[in-house]
Predicted model as a PDB file, atoms N, CA, C, CB and O in Angstrom, pLDDT in the B-factor column:
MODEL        1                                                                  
ATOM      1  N   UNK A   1       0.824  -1.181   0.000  1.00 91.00           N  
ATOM      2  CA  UNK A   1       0.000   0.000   0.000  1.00 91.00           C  
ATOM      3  C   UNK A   1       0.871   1.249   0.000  1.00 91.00           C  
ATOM      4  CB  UNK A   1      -0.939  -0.004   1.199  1.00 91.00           C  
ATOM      5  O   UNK A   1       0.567   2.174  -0.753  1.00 91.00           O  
ATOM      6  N   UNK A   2       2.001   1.341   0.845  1.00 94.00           N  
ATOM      7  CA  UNK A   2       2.902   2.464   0.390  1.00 94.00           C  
ATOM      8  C   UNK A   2       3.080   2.901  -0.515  1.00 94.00           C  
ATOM      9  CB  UNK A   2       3.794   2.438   0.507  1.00 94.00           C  
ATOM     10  O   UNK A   2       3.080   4.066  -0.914  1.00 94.00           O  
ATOM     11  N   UNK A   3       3.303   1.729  -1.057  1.00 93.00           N  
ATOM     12  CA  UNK A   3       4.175   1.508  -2.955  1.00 93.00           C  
ATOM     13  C   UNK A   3       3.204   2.058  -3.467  1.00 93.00           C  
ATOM     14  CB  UNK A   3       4.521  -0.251  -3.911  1.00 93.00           C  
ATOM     15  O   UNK A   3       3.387   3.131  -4.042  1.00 93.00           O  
ATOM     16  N   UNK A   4       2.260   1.643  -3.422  1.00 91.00           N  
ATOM     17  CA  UNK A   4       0.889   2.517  -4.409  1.00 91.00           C  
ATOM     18  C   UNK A   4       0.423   3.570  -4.111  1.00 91.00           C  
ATOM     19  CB  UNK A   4      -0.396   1.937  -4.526  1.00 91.00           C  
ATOM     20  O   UNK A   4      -0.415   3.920  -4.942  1.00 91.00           O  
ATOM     21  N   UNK A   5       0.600   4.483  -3.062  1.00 93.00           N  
ATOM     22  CA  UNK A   5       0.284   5.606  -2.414  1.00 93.00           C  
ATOM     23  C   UNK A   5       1.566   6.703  -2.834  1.00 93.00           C  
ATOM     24  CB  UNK A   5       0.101   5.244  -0.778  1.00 93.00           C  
ATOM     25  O   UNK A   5       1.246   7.831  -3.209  1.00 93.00           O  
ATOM     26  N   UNK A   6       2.861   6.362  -2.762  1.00 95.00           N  
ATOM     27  CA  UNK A   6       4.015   6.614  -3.637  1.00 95.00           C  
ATOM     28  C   UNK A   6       3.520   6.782  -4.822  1.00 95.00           C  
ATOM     29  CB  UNK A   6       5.026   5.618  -3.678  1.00 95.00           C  
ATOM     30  O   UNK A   6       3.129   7.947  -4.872  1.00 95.00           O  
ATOM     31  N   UNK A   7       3.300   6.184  -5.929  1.00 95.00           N  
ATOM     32  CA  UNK A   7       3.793   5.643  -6.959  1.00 95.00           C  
ATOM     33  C   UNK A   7       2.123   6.527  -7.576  1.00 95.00           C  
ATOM     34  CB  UNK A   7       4.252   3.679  -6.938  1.00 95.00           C  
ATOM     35  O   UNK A   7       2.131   6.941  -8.735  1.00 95.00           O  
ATOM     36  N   UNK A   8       0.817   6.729  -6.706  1.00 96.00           N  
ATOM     37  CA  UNK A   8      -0.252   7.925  -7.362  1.00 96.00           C  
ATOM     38  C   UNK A   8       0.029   8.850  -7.067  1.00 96.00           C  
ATOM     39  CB  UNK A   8      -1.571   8.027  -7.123  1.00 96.00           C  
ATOM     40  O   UNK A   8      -0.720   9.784  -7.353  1.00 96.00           O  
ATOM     41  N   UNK A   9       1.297   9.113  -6.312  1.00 97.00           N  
ATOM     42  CA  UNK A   9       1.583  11.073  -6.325  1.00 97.00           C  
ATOM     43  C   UNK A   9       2.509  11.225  -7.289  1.00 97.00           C  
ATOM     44  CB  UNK A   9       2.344  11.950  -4.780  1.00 97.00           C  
ATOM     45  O   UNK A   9       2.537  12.266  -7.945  1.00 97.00           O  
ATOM     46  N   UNK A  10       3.193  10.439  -7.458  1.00 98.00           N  
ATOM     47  CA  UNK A  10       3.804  10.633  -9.168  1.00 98.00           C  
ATOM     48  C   UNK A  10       2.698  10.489  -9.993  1.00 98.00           C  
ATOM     49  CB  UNK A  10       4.984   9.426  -9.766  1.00 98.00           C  
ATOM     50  O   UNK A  10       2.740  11.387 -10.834  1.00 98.00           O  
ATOM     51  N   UNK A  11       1.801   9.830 -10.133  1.00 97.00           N  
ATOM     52  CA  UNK A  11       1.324  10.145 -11.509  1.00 97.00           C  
ATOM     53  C   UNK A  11       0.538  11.318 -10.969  1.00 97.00           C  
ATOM     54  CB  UNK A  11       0.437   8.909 -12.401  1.00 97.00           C  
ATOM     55  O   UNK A  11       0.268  11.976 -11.974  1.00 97.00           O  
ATOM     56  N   UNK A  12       0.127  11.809 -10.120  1.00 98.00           N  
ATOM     57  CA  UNK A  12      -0.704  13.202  -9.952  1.00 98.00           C  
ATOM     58  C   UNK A  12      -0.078  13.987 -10.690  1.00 98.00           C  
ATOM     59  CB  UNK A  12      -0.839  13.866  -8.568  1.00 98.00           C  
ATOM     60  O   UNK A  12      -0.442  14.494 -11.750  1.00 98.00           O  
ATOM     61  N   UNK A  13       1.115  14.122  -9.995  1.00 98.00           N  
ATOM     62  CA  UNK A  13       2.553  15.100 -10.391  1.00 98.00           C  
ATOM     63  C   UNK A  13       2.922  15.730 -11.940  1.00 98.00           C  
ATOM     64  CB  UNK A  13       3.908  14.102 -10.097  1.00 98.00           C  
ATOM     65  O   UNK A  13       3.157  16.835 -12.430  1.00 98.00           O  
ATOM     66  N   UNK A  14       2.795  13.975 -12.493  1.00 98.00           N  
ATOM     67  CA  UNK A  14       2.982  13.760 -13.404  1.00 98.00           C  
ATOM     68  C   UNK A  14       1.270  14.294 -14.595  1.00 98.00           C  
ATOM     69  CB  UNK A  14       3.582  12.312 -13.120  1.00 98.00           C  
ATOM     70  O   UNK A  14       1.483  14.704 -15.736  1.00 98.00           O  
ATOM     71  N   UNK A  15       0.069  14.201 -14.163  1.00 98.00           N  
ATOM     72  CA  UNK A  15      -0.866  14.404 -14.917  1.00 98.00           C  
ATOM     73  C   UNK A  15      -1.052  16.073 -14.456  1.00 98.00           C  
ATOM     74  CB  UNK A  15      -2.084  13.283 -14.707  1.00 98.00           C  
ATOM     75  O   UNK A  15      -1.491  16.837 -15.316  1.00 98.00           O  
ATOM     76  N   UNK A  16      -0.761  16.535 -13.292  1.00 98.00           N  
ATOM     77  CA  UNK A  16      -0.896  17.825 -13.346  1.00 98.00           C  
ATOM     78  C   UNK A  16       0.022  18.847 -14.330  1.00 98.00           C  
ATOM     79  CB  UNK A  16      -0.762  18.111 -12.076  1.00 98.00           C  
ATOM     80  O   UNK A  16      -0.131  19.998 -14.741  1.00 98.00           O  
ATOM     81  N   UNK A  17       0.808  18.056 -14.448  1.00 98.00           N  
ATOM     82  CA  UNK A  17       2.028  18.959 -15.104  1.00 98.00           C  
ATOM     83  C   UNK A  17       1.683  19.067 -16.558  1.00 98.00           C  
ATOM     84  CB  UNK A  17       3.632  18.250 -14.949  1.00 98.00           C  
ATOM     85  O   UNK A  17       2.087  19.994 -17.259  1.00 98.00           O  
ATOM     86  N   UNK A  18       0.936  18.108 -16.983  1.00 98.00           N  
ATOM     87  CA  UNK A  18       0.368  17.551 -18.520  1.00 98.00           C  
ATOM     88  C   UNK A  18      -1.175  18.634 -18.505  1.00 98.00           C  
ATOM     89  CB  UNK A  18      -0.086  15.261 -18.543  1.00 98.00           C  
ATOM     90  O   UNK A  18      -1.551  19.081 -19.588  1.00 98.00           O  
ATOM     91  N   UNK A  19      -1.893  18.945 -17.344  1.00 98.00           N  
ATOM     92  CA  UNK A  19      -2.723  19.511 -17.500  1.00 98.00           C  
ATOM     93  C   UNK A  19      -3.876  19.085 -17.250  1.00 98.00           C  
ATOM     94  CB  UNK A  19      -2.614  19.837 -18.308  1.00 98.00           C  
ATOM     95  O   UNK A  19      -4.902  19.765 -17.262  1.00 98.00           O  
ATOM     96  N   UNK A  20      -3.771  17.754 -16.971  1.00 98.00           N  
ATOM     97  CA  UNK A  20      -4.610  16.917 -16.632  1.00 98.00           C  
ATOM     98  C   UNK A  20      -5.613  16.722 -15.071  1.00 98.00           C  
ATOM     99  CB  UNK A  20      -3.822  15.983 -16.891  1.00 98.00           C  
ATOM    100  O   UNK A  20      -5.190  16.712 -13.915  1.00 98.00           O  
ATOM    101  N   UNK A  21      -6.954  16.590 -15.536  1.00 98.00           N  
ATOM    102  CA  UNK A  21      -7.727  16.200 -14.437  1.00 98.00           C  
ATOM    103  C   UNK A  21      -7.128  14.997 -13.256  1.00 98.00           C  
ATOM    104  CB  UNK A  21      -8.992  15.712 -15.130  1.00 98.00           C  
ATOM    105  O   UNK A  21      -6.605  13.923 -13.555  1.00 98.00           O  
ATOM    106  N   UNK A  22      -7.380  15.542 -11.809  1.00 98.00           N  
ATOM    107  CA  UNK A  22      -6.370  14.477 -11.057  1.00 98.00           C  
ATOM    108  C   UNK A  22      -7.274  14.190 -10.135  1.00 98.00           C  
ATOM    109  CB  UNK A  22      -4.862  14.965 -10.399  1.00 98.00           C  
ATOM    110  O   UNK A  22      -6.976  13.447  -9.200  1.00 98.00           O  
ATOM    111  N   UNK A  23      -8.675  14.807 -10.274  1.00 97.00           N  
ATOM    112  CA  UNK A  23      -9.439  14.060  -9.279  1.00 97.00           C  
ATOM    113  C   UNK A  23      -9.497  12.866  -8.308  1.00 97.00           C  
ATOM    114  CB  UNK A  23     -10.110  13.883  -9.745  1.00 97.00           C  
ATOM    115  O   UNK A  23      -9.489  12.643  -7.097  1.00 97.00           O  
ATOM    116  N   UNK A  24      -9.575  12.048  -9.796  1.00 95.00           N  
ATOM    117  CA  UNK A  24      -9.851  10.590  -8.873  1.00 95.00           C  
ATOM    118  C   UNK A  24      -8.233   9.784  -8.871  1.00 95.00           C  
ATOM    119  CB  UNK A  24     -11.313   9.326  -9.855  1.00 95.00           C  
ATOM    120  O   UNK A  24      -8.084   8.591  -8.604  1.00 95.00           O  
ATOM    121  N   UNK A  25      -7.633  10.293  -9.063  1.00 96.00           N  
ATOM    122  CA  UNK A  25      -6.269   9.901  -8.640  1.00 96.00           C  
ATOM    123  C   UNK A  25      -6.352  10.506  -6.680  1.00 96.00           C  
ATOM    124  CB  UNK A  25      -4.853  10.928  -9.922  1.00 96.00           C  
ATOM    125  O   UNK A  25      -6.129   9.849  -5.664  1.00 96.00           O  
ATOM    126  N   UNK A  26      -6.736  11.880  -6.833  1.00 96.00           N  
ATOM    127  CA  UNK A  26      -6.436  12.530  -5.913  1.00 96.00           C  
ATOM    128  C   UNK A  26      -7.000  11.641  -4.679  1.00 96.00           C  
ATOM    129  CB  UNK A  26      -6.905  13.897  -6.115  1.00 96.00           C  
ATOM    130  O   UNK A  26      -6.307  11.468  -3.677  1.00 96.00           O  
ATOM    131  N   UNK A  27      -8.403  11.043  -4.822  1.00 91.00           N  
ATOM    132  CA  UNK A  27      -9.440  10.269  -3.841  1.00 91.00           C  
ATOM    133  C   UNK A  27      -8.658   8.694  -3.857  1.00 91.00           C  
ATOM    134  CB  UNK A  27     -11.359  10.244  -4.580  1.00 91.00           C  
ATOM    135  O   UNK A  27      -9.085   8.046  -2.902  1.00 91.00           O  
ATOM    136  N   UNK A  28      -7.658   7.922  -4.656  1.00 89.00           N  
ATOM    137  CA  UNK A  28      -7.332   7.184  -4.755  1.00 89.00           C  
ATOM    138  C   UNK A  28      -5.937   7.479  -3.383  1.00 89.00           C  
ATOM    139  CB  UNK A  28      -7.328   6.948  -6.210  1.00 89.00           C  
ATOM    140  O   UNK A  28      -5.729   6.868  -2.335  1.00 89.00           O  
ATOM    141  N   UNK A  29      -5.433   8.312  -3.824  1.00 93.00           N  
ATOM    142  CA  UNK A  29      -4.519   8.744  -2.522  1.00 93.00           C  
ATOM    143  C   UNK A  29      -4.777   8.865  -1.858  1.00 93.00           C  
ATOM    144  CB  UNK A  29      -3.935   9.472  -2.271  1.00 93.00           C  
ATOM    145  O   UNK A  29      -4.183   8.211  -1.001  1.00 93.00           O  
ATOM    146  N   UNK A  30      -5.879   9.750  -1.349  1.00 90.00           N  
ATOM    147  CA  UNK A  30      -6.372   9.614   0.196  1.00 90.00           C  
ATOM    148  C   UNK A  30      -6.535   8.458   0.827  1.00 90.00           C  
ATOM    149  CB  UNK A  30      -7.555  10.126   0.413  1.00 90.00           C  
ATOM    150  O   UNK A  30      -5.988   8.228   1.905  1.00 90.00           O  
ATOM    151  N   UNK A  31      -7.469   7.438   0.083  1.00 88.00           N  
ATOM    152  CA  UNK A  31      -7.665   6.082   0.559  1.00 88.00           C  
ATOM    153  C   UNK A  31      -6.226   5.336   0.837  1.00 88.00           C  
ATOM    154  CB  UNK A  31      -8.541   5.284  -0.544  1.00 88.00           C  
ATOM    155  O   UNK A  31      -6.109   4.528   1.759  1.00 88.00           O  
ATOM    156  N   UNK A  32      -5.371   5.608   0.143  1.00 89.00           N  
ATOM    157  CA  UNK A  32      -3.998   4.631   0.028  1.00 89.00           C  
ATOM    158  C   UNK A  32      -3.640   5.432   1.374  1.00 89.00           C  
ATOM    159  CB  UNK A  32      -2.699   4.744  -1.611  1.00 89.00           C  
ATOM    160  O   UNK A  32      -3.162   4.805   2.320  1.00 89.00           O  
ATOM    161  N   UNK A  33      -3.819   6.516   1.446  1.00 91.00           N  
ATOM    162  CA  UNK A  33      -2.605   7.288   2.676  1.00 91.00           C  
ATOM    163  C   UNK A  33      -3.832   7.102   3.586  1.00 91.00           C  
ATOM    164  CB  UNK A  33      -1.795   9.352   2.462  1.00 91.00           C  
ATOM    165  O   UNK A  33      -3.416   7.941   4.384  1.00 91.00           O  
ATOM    166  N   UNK A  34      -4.871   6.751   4.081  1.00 87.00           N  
ATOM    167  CA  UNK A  34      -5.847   6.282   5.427  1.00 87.00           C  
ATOM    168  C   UNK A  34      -5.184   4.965   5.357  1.00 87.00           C  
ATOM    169  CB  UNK A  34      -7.812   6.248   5.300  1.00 87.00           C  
ATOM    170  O   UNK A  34      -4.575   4.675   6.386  1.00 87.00           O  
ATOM    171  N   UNK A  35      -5.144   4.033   4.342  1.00 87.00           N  
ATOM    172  CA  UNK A  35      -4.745   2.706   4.742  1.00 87.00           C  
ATOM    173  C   UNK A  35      -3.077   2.924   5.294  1.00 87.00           C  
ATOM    174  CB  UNK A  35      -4.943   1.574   3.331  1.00 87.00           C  
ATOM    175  O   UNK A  35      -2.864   2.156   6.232  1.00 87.00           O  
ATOM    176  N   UNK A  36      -2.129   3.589   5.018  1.00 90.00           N  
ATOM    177  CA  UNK A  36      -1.213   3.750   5.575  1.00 90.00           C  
ATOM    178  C   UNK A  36      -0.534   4.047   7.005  1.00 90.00           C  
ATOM    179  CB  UNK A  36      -1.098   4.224   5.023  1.00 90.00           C  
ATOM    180  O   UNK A  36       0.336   3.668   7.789  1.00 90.00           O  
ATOM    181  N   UNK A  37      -1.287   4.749   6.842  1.00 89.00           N  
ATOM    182  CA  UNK A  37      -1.646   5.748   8.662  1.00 89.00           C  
ATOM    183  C   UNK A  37      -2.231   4.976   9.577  1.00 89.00           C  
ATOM    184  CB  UNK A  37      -2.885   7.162   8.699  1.00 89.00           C  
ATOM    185  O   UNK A  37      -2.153   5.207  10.783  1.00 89.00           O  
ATOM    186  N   UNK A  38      -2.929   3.897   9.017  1.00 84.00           N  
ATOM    187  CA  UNK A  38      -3.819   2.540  10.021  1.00 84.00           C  
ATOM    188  C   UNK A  38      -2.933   1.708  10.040  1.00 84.00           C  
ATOM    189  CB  UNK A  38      -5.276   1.690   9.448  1.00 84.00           C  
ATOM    190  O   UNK A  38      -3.135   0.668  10.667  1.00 84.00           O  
ATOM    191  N   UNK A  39      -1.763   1.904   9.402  1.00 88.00           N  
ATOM    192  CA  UNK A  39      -0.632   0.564   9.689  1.00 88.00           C  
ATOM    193  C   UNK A  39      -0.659  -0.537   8.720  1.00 88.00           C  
ATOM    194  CB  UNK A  39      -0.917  -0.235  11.123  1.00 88.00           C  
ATOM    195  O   UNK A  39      -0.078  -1.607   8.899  1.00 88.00           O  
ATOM    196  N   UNK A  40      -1.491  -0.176   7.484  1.00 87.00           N  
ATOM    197  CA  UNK A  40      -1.247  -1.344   6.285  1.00 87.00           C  
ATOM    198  C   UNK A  40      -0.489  -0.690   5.157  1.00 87.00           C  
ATOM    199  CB  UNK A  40      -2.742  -1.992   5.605  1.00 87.00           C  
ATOM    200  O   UNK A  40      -0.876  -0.619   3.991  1.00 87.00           O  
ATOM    201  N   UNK A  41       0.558  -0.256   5.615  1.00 91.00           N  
ATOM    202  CA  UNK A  41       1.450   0.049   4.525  1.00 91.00           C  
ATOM    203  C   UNK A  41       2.424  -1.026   3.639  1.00 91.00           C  
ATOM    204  CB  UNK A  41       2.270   0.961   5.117  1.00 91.00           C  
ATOM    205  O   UNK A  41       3.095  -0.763   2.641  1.00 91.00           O  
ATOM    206  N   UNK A  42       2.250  -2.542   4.459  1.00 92.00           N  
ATOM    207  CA  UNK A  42       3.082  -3.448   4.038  1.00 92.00           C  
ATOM    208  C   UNK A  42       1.890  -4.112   3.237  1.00 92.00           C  
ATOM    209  CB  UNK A  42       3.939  -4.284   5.184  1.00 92.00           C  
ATOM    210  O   UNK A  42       2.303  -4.967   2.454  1.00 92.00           O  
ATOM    211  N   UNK A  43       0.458  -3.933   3.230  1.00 89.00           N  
ATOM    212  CA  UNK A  43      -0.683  -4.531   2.876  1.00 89.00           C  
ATOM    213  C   UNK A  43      -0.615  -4.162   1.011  1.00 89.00           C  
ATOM    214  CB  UNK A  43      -2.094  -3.817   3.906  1.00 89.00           C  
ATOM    215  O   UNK A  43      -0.353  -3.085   0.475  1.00 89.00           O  
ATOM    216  N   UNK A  44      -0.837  -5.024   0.593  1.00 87.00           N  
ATOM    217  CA  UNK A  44      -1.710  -4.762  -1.375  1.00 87.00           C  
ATOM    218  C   UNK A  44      -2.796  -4.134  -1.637  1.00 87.00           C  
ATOM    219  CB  UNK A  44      -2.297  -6.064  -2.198  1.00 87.00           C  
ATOM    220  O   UNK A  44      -3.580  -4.067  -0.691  1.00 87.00           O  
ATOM    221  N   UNK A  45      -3.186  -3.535  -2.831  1.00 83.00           N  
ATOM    222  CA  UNK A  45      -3.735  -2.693  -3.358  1.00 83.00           C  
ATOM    223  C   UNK A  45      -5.582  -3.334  -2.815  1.00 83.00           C  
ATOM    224  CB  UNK A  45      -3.118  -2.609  -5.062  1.00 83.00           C  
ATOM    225  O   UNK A  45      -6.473  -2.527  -2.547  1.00 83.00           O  
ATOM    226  N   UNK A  46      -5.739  -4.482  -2.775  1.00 84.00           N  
ATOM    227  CA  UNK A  46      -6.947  -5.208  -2.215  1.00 84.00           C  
ATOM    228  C   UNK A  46      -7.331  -4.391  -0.734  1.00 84.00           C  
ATOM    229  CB  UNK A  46      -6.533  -6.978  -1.961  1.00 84.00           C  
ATOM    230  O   UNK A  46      -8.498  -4.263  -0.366  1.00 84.00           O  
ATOM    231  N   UNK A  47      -6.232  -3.899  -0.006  1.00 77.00           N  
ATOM    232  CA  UNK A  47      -6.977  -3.219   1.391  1.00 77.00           C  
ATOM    233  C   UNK A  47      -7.860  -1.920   0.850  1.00 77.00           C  
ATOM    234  CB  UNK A  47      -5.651  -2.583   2.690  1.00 77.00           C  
ATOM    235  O   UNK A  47      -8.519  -1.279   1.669  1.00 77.00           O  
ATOM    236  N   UNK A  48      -7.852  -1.562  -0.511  1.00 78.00           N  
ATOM    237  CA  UNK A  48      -8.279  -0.150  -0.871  1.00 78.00           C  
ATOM    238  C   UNK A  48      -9.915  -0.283  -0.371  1.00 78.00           C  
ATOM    239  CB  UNK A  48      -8.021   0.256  -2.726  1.00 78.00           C  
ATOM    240  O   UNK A  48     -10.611   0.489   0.289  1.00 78.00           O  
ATOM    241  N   UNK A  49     -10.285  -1.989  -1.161  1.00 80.00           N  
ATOM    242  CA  UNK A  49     -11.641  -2.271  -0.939  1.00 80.00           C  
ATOM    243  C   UNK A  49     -12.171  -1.991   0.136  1.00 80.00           C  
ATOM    244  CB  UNK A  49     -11.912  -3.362  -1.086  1.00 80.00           C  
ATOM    245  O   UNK A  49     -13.109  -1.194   0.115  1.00 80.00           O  
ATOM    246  N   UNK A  50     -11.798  -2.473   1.198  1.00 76.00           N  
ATOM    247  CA  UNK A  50     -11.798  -1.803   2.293  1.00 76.00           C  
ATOM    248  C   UNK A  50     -12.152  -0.690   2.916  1.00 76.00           C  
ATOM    249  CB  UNK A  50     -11.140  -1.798   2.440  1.00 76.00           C  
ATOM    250  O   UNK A  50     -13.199  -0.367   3.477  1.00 76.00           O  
ATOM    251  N   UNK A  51     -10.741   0.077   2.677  1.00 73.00           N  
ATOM    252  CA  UNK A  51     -11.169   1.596   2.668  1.00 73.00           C  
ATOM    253  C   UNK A  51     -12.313   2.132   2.145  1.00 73.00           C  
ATOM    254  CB  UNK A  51     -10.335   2.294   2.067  1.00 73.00           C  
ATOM    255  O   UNK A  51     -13.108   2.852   2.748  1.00 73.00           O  
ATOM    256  N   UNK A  52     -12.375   1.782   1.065  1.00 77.00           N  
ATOM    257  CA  UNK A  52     -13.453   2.374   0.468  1.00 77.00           C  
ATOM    258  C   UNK A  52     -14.785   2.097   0.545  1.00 77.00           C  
ATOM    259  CB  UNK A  52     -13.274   2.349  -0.547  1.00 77.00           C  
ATOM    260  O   UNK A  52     -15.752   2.844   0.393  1.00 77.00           O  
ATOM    261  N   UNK A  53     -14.714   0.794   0.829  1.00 80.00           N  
ATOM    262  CA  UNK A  53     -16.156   0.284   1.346  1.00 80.00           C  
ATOM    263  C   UNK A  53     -16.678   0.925   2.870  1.00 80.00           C  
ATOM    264  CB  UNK A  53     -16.048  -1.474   1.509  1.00 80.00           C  
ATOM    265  O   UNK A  53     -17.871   1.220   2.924  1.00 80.00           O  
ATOM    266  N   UNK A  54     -15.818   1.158   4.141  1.00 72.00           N  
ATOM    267  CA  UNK A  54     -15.857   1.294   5.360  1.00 72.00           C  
ATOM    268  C   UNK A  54     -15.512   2.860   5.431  1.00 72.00           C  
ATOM    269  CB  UNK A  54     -14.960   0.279   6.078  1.00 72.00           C  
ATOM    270  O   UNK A  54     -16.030   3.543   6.314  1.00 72.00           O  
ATOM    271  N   UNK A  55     -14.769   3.336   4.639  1.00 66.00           N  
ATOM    272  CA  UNK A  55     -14.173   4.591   5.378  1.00 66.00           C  
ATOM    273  C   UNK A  55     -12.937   4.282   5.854  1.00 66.00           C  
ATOM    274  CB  UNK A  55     -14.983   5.103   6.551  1.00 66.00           C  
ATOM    275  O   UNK A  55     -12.136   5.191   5.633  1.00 66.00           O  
ATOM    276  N   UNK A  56     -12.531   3.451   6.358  1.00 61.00           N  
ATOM    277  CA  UNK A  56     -11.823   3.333   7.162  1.00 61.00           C  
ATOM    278  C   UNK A  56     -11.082   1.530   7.124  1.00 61.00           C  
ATOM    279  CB  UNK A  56     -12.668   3.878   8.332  1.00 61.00           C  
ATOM    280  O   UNK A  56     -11.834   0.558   7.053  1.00 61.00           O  
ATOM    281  N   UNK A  57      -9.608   1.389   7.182  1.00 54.00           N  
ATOM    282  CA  UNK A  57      -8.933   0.121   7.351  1.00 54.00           C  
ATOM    283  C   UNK A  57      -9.693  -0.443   7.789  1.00 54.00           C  
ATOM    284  CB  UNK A  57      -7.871  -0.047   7.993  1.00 54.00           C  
ATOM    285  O   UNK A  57     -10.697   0.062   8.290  1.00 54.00           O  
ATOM    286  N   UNK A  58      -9.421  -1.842   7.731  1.00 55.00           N  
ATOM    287  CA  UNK A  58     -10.329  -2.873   8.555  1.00 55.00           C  
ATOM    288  C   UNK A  58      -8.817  -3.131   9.765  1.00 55.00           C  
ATOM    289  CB  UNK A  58     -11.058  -4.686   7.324  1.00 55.00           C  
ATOM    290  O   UNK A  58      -7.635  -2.983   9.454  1.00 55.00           O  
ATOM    291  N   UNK A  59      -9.350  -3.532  11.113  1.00 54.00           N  
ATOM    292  CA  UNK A  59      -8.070  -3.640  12.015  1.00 54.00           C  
ATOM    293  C   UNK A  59      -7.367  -4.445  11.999  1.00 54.00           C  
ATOM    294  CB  UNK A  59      -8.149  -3.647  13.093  1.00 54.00           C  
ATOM    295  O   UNK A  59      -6.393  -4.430  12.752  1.00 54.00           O  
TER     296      UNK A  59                                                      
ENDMDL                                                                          
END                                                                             
């Protein structure tokens, strides 16, 4: 989950600079950086479901 929370602020970075809409990149980061901050930073892109389903990591 790090890795992927990393790796959508480069492409933000990267689509803002192009001009590009970063919305749902932007909501994709938030979720990656809540799952981070809850301590699943060693966790795969599957905890997003999660997040996103709950709001919030599962514990």
């Amino acid at each position: 989950m790090a890795s992927a929370a990393t790796t959508i602020a480069h492409l933000i970075d990267a689509a803002t600079a192009h001009g590009l809409e970063v919305g749902a990149l932007t909501a994709a980061k938030g979720a990656a950086d809540r799952a981070v901050a809850a301590g699943h930073g060693g966790d795969g892109l599957p905890r997003l479901a999660t997040v996103l389903r709950t709001g919030k990591p599962a514990a």
